[in-house]
N, CA, C and O atoms as a GROMACS GRO file, in nm:
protein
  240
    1UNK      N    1   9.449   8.546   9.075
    1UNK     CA    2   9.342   8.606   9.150
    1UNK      C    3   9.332   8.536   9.286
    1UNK      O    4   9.329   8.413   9.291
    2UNK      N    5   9.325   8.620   9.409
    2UNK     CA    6   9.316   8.593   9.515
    2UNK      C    7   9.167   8.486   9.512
    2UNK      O    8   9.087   8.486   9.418
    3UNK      N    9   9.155   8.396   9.645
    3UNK     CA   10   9.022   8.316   9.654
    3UNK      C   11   8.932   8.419   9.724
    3UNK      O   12   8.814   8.404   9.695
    4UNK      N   13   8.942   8.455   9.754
    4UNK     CA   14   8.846   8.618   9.807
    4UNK      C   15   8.787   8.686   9.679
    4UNK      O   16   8.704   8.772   9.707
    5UNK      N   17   8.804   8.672   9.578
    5UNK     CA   18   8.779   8.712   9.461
    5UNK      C   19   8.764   8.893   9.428
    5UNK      O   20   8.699   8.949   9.340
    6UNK      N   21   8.852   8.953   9.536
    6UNK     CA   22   8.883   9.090   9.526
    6UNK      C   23   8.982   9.138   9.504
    6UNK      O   24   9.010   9.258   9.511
    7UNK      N   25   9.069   9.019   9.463
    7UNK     CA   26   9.240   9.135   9.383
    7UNK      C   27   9.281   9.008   9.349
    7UNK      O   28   9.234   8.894   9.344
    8UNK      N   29   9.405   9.078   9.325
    8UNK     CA   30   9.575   8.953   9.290
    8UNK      C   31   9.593   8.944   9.439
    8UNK      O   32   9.580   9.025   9.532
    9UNK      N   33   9.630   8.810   9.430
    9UNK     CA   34   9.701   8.754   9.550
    9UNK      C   35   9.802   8.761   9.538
    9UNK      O   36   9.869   8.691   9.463
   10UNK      N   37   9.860   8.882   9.638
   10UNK     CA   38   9.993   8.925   9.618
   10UNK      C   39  10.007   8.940   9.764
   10UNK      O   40   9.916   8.914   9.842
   11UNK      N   41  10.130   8.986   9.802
   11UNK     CA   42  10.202   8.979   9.957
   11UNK      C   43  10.115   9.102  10.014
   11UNK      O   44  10.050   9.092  10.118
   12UNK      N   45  10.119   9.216   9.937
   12UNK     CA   46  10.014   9.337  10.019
   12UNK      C   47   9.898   9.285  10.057
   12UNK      O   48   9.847   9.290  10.169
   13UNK      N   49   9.840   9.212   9.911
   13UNK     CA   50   9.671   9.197   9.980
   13UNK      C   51   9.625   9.081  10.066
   13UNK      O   52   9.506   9.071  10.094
   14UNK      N   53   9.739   8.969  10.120
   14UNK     CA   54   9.741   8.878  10.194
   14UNK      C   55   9.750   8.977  10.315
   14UNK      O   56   9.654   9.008  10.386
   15UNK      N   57   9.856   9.013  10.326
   15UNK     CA   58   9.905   9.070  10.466
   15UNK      C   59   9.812   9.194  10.516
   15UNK      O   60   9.804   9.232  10.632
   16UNK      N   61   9.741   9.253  10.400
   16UNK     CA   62   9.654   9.377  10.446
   16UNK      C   63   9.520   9.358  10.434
   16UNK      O   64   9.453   9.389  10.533
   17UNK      N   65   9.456   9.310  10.327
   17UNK     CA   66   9.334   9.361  10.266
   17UNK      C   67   9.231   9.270  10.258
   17UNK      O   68   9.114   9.308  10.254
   18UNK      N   69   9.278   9.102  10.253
   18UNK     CA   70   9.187   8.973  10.224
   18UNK      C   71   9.092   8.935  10.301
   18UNK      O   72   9.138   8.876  10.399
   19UNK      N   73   8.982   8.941  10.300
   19UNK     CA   74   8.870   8.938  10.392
   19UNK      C   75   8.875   8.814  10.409
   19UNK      O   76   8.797   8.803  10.504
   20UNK      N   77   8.922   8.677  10.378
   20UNK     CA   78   8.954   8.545  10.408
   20UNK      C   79   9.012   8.539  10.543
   20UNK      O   80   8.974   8.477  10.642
   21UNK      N   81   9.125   8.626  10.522
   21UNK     CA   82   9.184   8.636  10.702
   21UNK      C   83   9.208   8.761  10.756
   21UNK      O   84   9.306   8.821  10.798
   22UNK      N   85   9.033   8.794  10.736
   22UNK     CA   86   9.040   8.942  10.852
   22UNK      C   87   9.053   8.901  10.976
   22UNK      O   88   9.117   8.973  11.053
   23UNK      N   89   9.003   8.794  11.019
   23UNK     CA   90   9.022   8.772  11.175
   23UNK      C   91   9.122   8.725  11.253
   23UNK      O   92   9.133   8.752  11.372
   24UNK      N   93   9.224   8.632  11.168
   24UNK     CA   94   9.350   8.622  11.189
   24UNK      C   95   9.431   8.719  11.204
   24UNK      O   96   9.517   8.730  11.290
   25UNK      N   97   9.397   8.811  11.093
   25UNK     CA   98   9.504   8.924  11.110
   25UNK      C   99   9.434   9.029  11.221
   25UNK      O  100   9.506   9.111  11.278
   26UNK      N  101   9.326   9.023  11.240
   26UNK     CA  102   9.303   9.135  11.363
   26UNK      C  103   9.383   9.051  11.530
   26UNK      O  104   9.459   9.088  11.619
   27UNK      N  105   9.311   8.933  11.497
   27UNK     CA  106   9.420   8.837  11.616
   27UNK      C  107   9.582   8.876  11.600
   27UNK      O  108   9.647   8.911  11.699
   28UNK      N  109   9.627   8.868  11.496
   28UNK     CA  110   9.806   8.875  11.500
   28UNK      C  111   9.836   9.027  11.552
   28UNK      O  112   9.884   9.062  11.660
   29UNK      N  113   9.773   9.138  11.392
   29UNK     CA  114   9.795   9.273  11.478
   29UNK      C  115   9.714   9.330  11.494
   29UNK      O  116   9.664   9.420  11.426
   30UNK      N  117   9.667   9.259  11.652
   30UNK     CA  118   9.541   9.400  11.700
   30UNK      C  119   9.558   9.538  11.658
   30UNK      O  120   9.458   9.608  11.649
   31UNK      N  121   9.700   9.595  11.627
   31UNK     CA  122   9.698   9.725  11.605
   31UNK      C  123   9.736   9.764  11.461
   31UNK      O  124   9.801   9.678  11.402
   32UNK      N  125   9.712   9.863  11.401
   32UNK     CA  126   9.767   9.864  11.293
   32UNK      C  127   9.932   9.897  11.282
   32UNK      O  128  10.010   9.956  11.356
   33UNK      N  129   9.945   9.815  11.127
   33UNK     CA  130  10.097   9.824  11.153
   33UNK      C  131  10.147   9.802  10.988
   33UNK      O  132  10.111   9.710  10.913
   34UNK      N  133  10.224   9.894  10.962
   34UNK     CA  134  10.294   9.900  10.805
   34UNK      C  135  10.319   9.806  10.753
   34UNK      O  136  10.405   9.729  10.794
   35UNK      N  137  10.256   9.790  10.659
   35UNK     CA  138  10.340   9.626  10.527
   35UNK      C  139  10.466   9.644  10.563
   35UNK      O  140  10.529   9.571  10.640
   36UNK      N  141  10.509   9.744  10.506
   36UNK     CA  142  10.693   9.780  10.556
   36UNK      C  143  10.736   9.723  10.680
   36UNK      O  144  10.842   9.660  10.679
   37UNK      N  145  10.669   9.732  10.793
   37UNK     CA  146  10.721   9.656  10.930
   37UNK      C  147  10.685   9.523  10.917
   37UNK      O  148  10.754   9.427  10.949
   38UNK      N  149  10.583   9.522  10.872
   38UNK     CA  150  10.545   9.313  10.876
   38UNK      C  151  10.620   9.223  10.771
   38UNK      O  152  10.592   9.105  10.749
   39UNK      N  153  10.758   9.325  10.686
   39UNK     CA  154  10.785   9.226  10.616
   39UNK      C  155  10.976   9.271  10.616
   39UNK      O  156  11.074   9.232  10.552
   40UNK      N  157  10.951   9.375  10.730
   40UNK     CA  158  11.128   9.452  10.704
   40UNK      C  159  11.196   9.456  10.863
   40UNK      O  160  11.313   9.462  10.902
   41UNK      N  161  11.070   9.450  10.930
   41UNK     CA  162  11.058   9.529  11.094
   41UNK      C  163  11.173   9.438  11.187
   41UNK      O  164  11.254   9.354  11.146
   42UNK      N  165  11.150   9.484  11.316
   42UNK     CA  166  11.259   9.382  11.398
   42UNK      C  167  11.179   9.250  11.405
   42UNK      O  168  11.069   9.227  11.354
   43UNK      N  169  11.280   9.144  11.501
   43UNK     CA  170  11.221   9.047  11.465
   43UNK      C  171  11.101   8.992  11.579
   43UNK      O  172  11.065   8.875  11.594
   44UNK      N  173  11.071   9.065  11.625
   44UNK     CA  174  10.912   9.053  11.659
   44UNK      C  175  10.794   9.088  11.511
   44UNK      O  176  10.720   9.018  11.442
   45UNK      N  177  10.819   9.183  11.514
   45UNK     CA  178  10.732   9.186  11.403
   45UNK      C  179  10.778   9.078  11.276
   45UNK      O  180  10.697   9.080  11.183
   46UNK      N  181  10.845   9.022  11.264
   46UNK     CA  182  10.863   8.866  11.173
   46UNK      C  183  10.807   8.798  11.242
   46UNK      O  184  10.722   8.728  11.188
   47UNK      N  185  10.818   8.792  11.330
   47UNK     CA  186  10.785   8.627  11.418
   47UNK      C  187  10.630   8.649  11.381
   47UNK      O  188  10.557   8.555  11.348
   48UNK      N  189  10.583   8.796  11.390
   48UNK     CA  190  10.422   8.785  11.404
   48UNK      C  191  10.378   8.760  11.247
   48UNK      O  192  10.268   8.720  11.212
   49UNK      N  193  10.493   8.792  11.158
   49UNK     CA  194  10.430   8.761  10.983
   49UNK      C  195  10.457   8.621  10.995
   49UNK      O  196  10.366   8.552  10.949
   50UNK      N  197  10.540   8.567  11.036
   50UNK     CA  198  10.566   8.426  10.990
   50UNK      C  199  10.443   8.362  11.041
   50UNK      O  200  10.362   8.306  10.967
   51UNK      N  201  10.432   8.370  11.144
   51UNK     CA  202  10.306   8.326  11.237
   51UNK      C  203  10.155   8.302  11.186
   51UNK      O  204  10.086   8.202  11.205
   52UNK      N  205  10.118   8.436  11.106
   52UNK     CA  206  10.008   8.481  11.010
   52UNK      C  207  10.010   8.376  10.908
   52UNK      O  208   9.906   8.324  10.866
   53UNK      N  209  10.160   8.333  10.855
   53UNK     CA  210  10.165   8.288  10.746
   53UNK      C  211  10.112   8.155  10.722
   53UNK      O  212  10.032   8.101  10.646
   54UNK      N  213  10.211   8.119  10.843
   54UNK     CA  214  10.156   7.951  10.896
   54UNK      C  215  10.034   7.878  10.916
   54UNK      O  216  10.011   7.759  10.892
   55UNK      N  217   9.926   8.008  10.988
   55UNK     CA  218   9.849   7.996  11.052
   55UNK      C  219   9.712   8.005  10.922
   55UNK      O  220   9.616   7.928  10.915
   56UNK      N  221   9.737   8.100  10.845
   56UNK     CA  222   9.708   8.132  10.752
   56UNK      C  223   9.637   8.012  10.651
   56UNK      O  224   9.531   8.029  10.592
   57UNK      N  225   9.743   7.856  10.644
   57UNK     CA  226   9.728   7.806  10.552
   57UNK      C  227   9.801   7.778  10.457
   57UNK      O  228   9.825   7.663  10.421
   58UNK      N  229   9.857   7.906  10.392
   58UNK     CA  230   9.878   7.986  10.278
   58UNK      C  231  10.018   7.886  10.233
   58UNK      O  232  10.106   7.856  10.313
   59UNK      N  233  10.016   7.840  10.077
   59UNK     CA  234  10.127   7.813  10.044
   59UNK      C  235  10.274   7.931   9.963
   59UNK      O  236  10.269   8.002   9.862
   60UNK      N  237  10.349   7.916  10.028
   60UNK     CA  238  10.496   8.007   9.979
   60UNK      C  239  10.589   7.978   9.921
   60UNK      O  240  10.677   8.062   9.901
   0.00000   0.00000   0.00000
């Protein structure tokens, strides 16, 4: 269970849904943008997941 205590902490609900780092992730992608690109995309869009990731905290 995620520490947000609203799902599994899984790669979707980190990268999309976790109200822990809504503001990080509105900082990384001001715009919206596909799980599929933040984890497949060119490598801008990596640089910006890795970035999230780091920044995040989060252990991987």
């Amino acid at each position: 269970m995620c520490s947000c205590g609203e799902a599994e902490q899984d790669t979707a609900h980190i990268l999309r849904d976790c109200r822990n780092h809504q503001v990080l992730r509105e900082e990384i992608w001001p715009f919206p943008e596909s799980l599929h690109n933040k984890l497949y995309g060119p490598v801008a869009a990596l640089q910006r997941t890795t970035n999230y990731i780091s920044r995040s905290g989060l252990e991987v």
